[in-house]
N, CA, C and O atoms as CSV, one atom per row, in Angstrom:
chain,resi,resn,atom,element,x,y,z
A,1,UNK,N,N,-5.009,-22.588,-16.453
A,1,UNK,CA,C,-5.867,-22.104,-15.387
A,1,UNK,C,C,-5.056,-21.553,-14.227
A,1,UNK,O,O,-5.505,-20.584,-13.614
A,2,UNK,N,N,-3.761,-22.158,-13.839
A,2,UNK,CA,C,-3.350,-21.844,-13.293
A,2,UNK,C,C,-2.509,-20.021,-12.940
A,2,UNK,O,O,-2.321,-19.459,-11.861
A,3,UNK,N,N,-2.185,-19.560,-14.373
A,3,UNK,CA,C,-2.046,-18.664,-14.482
A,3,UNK,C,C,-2.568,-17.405,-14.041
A,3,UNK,O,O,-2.106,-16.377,-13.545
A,4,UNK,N,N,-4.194,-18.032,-14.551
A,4,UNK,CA,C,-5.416,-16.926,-14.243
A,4,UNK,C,C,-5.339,-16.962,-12.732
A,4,UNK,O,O,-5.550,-15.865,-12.216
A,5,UNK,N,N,-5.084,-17.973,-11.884
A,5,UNK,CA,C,-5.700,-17.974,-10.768
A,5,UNK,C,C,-4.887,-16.666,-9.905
A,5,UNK,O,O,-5.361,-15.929,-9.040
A,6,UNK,N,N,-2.966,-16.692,-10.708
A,6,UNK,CA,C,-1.930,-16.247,-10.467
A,6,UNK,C,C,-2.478,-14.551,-10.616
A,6,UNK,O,O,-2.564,-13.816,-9.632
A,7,UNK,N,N,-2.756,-14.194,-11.761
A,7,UNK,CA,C,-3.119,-12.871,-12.553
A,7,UNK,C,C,-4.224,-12.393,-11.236
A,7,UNK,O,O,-3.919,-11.525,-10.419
A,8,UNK,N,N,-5.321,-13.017,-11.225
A,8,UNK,CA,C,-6.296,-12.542,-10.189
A,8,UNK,C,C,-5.858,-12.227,-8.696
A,8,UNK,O,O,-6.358,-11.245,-8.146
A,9,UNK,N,N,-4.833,-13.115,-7.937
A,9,UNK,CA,C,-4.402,-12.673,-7.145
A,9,UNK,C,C,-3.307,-11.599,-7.248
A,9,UNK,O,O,-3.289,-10.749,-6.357
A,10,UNK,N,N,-2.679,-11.556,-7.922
A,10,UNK,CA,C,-1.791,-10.353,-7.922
A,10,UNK,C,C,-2.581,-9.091,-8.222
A,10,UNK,O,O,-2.035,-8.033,-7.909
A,11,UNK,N,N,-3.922,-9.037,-8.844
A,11,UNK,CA,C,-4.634,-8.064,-8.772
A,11,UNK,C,C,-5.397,-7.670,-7.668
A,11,UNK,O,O,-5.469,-6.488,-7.332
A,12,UNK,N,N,-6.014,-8.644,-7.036
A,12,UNK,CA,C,-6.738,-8.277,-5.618
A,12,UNK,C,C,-5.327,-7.709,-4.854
A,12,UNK,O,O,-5.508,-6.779,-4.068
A,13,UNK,N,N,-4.015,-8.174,-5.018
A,13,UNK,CA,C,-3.161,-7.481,-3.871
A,13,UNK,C,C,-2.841,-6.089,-4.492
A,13,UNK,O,O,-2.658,-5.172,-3.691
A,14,UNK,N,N,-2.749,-5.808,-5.893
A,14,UNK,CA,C,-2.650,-4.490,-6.450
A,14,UNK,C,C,-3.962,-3.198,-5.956
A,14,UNK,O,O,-3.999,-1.983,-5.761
A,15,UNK,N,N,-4.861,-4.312,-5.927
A,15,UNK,CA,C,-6.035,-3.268,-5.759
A,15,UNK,C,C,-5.876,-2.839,-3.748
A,15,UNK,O,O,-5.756,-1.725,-3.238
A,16,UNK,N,N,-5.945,-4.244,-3.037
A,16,UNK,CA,C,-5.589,-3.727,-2.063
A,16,UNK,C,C,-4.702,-2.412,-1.815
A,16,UNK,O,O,-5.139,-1.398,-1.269
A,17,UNK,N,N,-3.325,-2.584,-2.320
A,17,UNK,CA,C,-2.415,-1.503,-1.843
A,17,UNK,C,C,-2.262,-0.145,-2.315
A,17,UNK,O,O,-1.614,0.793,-1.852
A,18,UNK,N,N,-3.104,-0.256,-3.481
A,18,UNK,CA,C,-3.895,1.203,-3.807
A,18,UNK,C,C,-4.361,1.961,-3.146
A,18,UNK,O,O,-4.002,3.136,-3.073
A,19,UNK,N,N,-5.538,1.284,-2.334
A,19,UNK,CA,C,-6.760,1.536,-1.704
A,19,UNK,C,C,-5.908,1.660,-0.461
A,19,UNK,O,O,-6.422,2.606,0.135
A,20,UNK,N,N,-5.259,1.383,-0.005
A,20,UNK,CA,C,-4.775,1.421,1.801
A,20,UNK,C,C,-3.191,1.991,1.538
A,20,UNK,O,O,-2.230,1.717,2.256
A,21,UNK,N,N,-3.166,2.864,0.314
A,21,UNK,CA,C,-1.485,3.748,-0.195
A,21,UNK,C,C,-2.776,4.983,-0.152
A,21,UNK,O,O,-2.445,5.858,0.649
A,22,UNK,N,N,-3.686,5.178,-0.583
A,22,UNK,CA,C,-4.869,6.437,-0.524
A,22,UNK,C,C,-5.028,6.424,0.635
A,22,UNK,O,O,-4.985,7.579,1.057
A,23,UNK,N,N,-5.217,5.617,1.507
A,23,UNK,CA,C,-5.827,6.349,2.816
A,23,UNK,C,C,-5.061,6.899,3.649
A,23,UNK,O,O,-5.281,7.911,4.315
A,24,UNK,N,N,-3.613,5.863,3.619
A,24,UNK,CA,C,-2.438,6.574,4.235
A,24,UNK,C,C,-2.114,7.629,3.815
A,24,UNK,O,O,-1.872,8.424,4.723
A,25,UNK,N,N,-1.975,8.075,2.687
A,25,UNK,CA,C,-2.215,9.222,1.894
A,25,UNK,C,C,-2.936,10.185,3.120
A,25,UNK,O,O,-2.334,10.630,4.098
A,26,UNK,N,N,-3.915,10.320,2.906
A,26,UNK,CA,C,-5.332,10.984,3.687
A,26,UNK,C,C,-4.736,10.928,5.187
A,26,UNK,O,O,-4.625,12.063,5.650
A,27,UNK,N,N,-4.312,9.875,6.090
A,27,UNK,CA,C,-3.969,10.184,6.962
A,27,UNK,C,C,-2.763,10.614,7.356
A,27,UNK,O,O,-2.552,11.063,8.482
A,28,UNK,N,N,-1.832,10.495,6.383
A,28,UNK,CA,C,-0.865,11.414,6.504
A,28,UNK,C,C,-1.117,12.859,7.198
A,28,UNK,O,O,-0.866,13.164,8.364
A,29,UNK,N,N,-1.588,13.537,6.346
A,29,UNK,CA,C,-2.350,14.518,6.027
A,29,UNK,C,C,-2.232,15.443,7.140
A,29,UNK,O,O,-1.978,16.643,7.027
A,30,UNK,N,N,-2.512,14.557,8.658
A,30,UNK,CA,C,-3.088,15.238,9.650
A,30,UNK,C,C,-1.684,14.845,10.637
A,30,UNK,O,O,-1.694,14.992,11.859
A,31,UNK,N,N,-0.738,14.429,10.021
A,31,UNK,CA,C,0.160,14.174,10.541
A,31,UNK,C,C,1.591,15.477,10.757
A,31,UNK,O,O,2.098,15.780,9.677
A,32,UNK,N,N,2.135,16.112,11.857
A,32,UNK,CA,C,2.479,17.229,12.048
A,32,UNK,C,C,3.930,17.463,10.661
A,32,UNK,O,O,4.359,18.092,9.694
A,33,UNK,N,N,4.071,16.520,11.485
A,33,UNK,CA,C,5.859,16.070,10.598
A,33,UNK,C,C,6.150,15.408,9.273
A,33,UNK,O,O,5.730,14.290,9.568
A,34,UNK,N,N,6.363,15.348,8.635
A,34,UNK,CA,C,6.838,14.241,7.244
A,34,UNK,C,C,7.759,13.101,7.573
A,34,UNK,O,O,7.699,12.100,6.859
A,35,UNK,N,N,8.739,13.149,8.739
A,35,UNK,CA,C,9.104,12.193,9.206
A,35,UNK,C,C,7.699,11.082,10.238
A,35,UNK,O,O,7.537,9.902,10.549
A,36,UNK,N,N,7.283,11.853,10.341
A,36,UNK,CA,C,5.726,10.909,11.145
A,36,UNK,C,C,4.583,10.300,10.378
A,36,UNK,O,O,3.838,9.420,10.809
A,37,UNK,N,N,4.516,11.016,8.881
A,37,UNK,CA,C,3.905,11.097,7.663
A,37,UNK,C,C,4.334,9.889,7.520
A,37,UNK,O,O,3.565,8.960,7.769
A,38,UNK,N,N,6.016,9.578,6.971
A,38,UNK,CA,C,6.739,8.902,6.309
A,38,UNK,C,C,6.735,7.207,7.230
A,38,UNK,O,O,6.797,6.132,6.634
A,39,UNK,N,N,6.637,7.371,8.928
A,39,UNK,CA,C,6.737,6.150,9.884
A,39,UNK,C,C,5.154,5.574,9.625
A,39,UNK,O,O,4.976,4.409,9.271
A,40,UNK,N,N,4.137,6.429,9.820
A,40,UNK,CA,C,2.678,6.085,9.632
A,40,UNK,C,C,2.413,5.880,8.418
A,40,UNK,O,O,1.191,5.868,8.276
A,41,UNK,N,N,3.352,5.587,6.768
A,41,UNK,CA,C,3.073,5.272,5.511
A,41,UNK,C,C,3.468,3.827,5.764
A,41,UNK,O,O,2.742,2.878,5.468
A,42,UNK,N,N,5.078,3.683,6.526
A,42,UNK,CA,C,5.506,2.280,6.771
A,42,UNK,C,C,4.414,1.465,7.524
A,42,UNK,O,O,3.760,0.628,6.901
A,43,UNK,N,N,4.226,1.662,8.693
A,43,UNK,CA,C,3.647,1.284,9.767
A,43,UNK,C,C,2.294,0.312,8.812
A,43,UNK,O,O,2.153,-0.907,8.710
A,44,UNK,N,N,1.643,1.206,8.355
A,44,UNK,CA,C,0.404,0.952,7.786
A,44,UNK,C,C,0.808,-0.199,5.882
A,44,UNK,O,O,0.046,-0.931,5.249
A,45,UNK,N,N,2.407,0.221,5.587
A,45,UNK,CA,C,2.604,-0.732,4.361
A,45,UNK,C,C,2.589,-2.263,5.268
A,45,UNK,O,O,1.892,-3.237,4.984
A,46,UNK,N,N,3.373,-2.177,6.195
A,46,UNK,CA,C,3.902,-3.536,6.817
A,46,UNK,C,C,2.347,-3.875,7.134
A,46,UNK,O,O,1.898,-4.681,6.319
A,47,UNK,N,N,1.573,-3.528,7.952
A,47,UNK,CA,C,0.245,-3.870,8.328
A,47,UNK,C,C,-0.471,-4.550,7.296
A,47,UNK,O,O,-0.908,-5.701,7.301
A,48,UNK,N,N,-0.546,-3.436,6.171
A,48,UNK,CA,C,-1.205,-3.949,5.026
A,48,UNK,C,C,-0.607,-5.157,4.014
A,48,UNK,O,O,-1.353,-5.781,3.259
A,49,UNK,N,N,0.548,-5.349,4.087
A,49,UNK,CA,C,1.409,-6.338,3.459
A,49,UNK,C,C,1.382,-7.978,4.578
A,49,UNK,O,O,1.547,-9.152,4.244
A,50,UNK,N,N,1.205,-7.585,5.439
A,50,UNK,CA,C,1.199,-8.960,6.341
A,50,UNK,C,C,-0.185,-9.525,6.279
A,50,UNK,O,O,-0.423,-10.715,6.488
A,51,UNK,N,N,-1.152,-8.564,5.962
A,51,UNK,CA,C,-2.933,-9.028,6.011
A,51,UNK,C,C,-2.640,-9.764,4.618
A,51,UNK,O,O,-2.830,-10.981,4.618
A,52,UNK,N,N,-2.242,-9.221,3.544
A,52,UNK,CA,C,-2.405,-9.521,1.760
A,52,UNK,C,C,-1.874,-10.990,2.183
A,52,UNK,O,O,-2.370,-12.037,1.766
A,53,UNK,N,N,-0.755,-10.893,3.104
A,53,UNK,CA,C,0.121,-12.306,2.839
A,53,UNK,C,C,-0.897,-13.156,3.740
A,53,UNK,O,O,-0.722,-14.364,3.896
A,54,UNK,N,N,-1.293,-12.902,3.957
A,54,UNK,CA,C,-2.283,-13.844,5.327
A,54,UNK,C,C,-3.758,-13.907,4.276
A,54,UNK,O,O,-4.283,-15.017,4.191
A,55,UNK,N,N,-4.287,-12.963,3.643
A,55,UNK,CA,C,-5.344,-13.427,2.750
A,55,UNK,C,C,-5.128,-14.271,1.483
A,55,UNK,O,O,-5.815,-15.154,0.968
A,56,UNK,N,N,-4.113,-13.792,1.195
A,56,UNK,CA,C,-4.003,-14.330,-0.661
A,56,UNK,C,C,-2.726,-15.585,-0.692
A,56,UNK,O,O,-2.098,-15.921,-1.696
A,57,UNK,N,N,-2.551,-16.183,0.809
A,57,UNK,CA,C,-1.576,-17.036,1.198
A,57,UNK,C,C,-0.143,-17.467,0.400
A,57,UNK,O,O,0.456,-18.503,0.114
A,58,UNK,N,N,0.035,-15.885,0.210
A,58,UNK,CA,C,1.389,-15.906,-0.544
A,58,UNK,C,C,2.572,-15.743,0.371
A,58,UNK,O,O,2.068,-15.530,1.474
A,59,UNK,N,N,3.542,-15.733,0.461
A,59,UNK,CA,C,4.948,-15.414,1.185
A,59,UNK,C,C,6.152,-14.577,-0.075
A,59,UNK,O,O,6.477,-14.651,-1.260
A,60,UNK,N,N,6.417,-13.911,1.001
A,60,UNK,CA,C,8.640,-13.537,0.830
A,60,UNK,C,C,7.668,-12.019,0.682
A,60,UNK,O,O,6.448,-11.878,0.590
A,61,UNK,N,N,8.821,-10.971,0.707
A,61,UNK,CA,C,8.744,-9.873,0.717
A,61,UNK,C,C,9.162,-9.495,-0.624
A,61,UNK,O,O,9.075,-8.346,-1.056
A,62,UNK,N,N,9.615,-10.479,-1.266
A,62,UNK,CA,C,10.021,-10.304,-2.977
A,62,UNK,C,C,8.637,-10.453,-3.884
A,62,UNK,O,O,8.486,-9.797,-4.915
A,63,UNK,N,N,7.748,-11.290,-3.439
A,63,UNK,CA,C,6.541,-11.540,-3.918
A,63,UNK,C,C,5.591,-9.801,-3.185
A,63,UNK,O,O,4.899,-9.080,-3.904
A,64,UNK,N,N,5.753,-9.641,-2.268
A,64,UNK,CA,C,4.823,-8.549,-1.525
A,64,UNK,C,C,4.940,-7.538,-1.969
A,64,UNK,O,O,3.951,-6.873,-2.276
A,65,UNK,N,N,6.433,-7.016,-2.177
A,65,UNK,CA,C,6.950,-5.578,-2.842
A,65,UNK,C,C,6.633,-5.778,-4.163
A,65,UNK,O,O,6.481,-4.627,-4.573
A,66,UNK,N,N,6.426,-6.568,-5.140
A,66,UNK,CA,C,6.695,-6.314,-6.800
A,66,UNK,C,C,4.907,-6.541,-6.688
A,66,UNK,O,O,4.329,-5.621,-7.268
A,67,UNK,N,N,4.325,-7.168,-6.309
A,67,UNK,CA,C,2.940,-7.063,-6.285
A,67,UNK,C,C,1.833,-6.262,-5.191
A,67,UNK,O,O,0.819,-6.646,-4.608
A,68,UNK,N,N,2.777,-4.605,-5.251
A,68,UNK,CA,C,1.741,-4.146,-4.396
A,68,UNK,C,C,2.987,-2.857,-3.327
A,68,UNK,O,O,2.795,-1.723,-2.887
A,69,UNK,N,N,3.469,-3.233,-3.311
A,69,UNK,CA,C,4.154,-2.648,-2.073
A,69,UNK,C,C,4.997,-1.077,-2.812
A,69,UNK,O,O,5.086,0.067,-2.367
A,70,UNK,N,N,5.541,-1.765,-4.200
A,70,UNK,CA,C,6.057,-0.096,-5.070
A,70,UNK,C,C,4.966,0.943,-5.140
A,70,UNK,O,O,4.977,1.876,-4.337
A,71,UNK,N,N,3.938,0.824,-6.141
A,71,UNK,CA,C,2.393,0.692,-6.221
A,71,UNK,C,C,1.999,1.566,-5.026
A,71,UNK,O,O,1.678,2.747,-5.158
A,72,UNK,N,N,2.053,0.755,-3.546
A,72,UNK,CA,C,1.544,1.280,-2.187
A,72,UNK,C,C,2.279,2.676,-2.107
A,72,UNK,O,O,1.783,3.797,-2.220
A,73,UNK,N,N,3.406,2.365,-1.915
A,73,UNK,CA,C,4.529,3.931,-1.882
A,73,UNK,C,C,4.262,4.597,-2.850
A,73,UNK,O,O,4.259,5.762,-2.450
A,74,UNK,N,N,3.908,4.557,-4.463
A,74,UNK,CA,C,3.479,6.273,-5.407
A,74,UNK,C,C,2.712,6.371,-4.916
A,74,UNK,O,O,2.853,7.406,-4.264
A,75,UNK,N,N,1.746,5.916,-4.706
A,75,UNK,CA,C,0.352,5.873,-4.329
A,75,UNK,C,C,0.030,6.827,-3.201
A,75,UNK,O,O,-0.615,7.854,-3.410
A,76,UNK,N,N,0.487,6.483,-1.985
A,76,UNK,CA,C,0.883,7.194,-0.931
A,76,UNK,C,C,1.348,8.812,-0.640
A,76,UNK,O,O,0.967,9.748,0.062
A,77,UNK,N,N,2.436,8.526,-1.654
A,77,UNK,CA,C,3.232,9.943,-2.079
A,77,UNK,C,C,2.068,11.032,-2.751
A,77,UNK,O,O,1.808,12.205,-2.481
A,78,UNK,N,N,1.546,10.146,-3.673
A,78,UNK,CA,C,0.767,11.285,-4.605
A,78,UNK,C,C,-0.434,11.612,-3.900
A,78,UNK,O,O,-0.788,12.771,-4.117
A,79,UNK,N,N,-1.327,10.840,-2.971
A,79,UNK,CA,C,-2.070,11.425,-2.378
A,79,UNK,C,C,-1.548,12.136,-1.283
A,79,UNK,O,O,-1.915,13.287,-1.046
A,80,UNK,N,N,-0.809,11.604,-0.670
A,80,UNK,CA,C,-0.181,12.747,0.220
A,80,UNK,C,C,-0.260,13.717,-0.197
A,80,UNK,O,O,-1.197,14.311,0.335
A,81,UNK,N,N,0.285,14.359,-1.002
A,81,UNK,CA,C,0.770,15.782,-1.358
A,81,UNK,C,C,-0.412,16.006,-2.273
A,81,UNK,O,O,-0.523,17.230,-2.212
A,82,UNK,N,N,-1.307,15.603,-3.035
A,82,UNK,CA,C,-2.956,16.222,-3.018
A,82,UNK,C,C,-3.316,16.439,-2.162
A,82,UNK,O,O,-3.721,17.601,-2.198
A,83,UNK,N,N,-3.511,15.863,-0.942
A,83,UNK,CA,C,-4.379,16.127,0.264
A,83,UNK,C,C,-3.677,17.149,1.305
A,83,UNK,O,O,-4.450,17.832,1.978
A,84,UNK,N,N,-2.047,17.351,1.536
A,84,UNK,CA,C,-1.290,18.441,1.598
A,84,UNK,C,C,-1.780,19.372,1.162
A,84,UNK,O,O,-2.204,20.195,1.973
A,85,UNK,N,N,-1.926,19.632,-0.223
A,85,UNK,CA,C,-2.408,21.137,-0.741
A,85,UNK,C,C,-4.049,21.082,-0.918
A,85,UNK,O,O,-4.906,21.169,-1.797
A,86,UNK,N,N,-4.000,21.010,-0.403
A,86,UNK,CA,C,-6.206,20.968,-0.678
A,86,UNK,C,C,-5.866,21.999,0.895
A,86,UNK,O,O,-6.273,23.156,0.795
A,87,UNK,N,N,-5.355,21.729,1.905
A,87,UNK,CA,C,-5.681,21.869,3.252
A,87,UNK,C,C,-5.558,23.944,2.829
A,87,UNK,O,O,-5.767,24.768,3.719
C-alpha cells in the first residue's frame, strides 16, 4: 500500500508541474526578453516546487527535480516556443 500511496503522489506533483510549466509557457510569451522569459520560468519553478513540497509534504530538491521539476522545464520550453509562434 505503501507504494501506491508513493506512485499517487509523485503523480499529483507530475501533473502539477505540467500544468504550471504550460502556463509559464503562456506567460512567457508576453515577456520582452528570453533572458526575462527564462528568470519568470525559474521564479514560477521555485514557487511551484515549494507549494508541491508544502502540499504533498515531501522534502530535498533531489525528490522535487526527478518528480516534476525536469518535466516543468520541457514543458515550459515547448510551450514557450508554441505560443512564440502562434503570436
Amino acid at each position: 500500500m505503501k507504494e501506491l500511496n508513493e506512485l499517487n503522489t509523485s503523480r499529483v506533483s507530475l501533473g502539477i508541474h505540467v500544468v504550471m510549466g504550460a502556463v509559464a509557457g503562456y506567460l512567457s510569451m508576453f515577456m520582452g526578453m528570453a533572458l526575462y522569459s527564462l528568470g519568470l520560468a525559474i521564479l514560477i519553478l521555485i514557487i511551484t516546487g515549494y507549494a508541491t513540497q508544502f502540499i504533498l509534504k515531501k522534502k530535498g530538491i533531489k525528490w522535487w527535480m526527478s518528480n516534476g521539476g525536469v518535466l516543468y522545464i520541457l514543458v515550459w520550453l515547448v510551450a514557450w516556443i508554441f505560443f512564440f509562434n502562434m503570436v
